[in-house]
C-alpha positions in Angstrom: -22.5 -11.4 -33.8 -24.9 -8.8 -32.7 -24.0 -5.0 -33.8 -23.4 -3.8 -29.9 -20.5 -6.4 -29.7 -19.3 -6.1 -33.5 -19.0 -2.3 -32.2 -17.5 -2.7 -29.2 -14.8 -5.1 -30.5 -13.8 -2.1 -33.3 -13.9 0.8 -30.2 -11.5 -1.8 -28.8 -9.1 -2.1 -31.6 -8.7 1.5 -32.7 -8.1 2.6 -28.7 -5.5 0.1 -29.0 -4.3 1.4 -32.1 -4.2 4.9 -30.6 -2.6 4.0 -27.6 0.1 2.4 -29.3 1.1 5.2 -31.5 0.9 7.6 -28.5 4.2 9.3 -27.5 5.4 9.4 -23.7 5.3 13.2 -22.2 9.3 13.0 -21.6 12.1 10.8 -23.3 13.3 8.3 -20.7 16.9 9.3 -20.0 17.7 6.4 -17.5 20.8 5.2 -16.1 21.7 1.5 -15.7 23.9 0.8 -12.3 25.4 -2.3 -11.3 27.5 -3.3 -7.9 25.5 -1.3 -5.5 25.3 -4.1 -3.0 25.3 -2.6 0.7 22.5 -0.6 2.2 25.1 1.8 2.4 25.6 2.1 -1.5 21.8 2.4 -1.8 22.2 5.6 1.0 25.0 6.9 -1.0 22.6 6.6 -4.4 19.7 8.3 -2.6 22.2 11.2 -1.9 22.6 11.4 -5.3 19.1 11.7 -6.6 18.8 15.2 -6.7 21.2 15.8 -8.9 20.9 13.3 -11.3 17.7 14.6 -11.6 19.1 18.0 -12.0 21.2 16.4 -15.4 18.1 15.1 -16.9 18.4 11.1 -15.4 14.3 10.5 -15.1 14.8 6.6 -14.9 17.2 4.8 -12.8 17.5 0.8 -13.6 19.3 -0.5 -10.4 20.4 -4.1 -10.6 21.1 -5.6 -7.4 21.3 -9.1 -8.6 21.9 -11.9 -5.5 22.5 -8.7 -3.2 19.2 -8.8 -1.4 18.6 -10.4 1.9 15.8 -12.5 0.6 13.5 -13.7 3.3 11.8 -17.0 2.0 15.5 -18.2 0.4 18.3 -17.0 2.2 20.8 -18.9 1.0 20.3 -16.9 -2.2 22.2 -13.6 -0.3 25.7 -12.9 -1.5 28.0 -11.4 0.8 27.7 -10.5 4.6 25.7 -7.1 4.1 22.9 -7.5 1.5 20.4 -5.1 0.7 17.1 -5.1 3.0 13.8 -4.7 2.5 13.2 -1.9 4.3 16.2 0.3 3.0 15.0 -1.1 -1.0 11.4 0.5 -0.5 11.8 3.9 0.7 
C-alpha cells in the first residue's frame, strides 16, 4: 500500500471517529402521534405547530400507518378518507 492511500484511509477513520463522538446543536424533544388518519387531522396538526414549537417539541414522528392513499397499491388505503399526497408534503 502506497503512503498517499495508507494516509488517506487513517484521515478517513479519525473523521469518522470525530463525527461519531460529535454532539447535535439541540436535544431532540420529539413527539410520537398515532391515529391522525384524515387530511383533516393532518390540518388540525399543522394548526398546532406553532405551539408545540413554542413548548420545546423540535421533532414530530407522525405514524400514519395504512392511512395513505397510496397510488401504485390502493388496496392498501384503510378507510374512506386517507391521507393524500399533496396534503402529506406541504
Amino acid at each position: 500500500m502506497k503512503p498517499a492511500q495508507y494516509l488517506t484511509i487513517v484521515l478517513i477513520v479519525l473523521l469518522c471517529v470525530v463525527m461519531a463522538d460529535a454532539k447535535p446543536k439541540q436535544p431532540w424533544r420529539a413527539l410520537h402521534l398515532l391515529n391522525y388518519d384524515t387530511d383533516a387531522d393532518l390540518d388540525a396538526l399543522a394548526k398546532n405547530l406553532e405551539p408545540l414549537a413554542k413548548q420545546g417539541i423540535n421533532v414530530i414522528i407522525l405514524e400514519v400507518d395504512y392511512n395513505f392513499a397510496f397510488k401504485s397499491h390502493p388496496e392498501l388505503r384503510r378507510g374512506t378518507d386517507p391521507i393524500t399526497r399533496a396534503l402529506s408534503s406541504n
